[in-house]
C-alpha positions in Angstrom: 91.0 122.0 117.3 92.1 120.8 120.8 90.5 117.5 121.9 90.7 118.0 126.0 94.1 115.7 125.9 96.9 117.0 127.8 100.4 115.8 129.6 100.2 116.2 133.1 102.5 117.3 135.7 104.0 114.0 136.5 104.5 113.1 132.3 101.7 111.0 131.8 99.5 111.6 128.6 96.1 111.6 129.1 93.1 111.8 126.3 90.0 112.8 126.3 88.0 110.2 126.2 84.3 112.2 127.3 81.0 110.9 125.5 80.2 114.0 125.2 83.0 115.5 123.1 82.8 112.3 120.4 80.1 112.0 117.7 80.0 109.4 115.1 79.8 106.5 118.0 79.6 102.9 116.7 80.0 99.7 118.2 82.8 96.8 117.0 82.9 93.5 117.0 85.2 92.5 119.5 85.9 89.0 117.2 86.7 90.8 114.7 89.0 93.0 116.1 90.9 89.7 117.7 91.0 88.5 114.4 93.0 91.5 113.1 94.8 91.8 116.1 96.3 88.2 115.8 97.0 89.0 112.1 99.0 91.6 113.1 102.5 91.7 112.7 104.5 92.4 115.7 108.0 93.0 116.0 111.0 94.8 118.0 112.3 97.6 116.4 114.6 101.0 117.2 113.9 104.6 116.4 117.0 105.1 113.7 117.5 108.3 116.0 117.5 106.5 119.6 120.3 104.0 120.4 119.9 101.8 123.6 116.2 101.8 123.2 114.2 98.6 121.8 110.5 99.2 121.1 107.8 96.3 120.6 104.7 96.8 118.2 103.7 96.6 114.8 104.7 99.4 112.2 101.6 102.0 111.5 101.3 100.8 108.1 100.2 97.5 109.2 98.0 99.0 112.0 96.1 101.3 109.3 95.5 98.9 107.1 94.0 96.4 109.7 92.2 99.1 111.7 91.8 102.2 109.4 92.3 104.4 112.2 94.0 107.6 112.6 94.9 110.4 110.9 97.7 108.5 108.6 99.7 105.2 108.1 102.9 106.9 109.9 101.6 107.2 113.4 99.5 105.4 116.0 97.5 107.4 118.2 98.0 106.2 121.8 94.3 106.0 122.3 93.4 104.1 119.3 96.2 101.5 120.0 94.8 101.4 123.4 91.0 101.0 122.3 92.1 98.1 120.0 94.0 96.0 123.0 91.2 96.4 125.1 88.7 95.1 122.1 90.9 92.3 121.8 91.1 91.8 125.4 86.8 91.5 125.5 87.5 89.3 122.3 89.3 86.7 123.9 87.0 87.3 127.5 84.1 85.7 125.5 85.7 83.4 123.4 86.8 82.1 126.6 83.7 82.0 128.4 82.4 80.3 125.5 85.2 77.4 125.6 84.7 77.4 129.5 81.0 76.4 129.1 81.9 74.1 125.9 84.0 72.5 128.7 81.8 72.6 131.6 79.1 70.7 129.3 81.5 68.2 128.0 82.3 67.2 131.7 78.7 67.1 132.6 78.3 64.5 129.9 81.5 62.6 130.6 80.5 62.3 134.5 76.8 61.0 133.3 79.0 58.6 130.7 80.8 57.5 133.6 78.2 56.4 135.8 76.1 54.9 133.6 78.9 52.2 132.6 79.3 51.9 136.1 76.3 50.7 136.4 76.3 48.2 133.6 
């Protein structure tokens, strides 16, 4: 049955992505996602049918069994691929927010270090 998704005049692909048309809604954990994500083998590869094209990305084996998404391990939906970036992308967000107030303390402490052996 059709999803909503469509190519549009000017060639781009575009999914339905509408709460309303998705059941079976659960949330991730964007740390484990990262995780996977920097398990993930990446590589550049051709299409045996294309020449003069170089592609970057990990094979959909390696995808499916990291991820488990799809409807096989011989293709990658756009939108899952997408989903798991952006995942990744809110993994790293608060693992760095995380090392920036790790950071922020530690120079708090260092600064209070300092001027106390000043003083002495």
């Amino acid at each position: 049955s059709w999803t909503g998704g469509y190519l549009s005049d000017g060639g781009t692909w575009t999914n339905s992505s509408d709460r309303n048309a998705k059941t079976d809604v659960a949330r991730i954990d964007p740390q484990v996602v990262l995780a996977k994500v920097a398990a993930l083998p990446i590589a550049t590869w051709r299409y045996k049918t294309e020449t003069g094209q170089t592609h970057l990305g990990p094979m959909a084996q390696d995808f499916s069994a990291a991820f488990g998404l799809g409807a096989d391990d011989k293709h990658i939906a756009t939108i899952d691929a997408d989903g798991v970036a952006l995942a990744a992308i809110q993994g790293l967000h608060a693992r760095n927010a995380k090392l920036e107030a790790q950071v922020e303390a530690l120079t708090a402490r260092l600064a209070d270090l300092e001027a106390r052996t000043v003083m002495h």
